[in-house]
N, C-alpha and C positions, 0 to 999 in steps of 0.2 A: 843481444843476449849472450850470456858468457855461459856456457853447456859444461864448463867442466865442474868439479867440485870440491875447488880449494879456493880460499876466498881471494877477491877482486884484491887486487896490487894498487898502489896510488900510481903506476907506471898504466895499466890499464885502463886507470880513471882519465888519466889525464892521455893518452890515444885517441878513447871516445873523445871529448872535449875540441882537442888538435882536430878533430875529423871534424866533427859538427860545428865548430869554426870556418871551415873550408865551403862547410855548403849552408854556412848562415843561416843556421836552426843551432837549438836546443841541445844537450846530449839529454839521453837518459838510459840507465844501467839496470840492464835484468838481470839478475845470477842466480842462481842454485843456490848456489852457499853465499856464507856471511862474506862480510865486507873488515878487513883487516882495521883496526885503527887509525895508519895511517894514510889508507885510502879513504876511508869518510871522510877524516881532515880536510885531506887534499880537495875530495869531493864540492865540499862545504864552500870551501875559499873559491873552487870556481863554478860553483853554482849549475854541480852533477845533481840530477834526481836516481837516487837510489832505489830499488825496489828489490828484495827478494820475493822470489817465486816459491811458493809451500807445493805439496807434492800432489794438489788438486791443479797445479797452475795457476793459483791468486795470486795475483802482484800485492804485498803486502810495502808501505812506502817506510824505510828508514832513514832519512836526515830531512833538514827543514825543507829544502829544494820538492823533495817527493810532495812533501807533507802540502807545502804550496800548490803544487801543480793540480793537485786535489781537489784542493778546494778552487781554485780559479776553474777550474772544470765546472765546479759544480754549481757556480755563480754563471756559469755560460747558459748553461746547461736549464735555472729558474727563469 
């Protein structure tokens, strides 16, 4: 989860990504704020799950990856 409140960078998208490579999982991105352009891009192409957090703490999911993870959850989950 990224705490501060200027939106995710595609340098930060792709960190998480590089990391979660490293230990052969998944990434997925919490933030405060919005997600710049060209880090959904970036996101999209390597298959980041997006999520901003509203100010209750609900992960709301923004690009397909979230939107996926969602639902494969919830196919587990019946």
């Amino acid at each position: 989860m990224d705490p501060t409140v200027r939106p995710a960078s595609p340098r930060d998208v792709e960190c998480l990504w590089l990391t979660a490579m490293t230990e052969s999982a998944g990434g997925v991105y919490f933030s405060l704020a919005e997600y710049g352009p060209e880090a959904r891009e970036r996101a999209d192409e390597l298959a980041v799950a997006l999520f901003v957090l509203d100010l209750m703490g609900t992960p709301r999911p923004v690009n397909d990856p979230a939107h996926e993870l969602i639902a494969t959850r919830a196919r587990t989950r019946a």
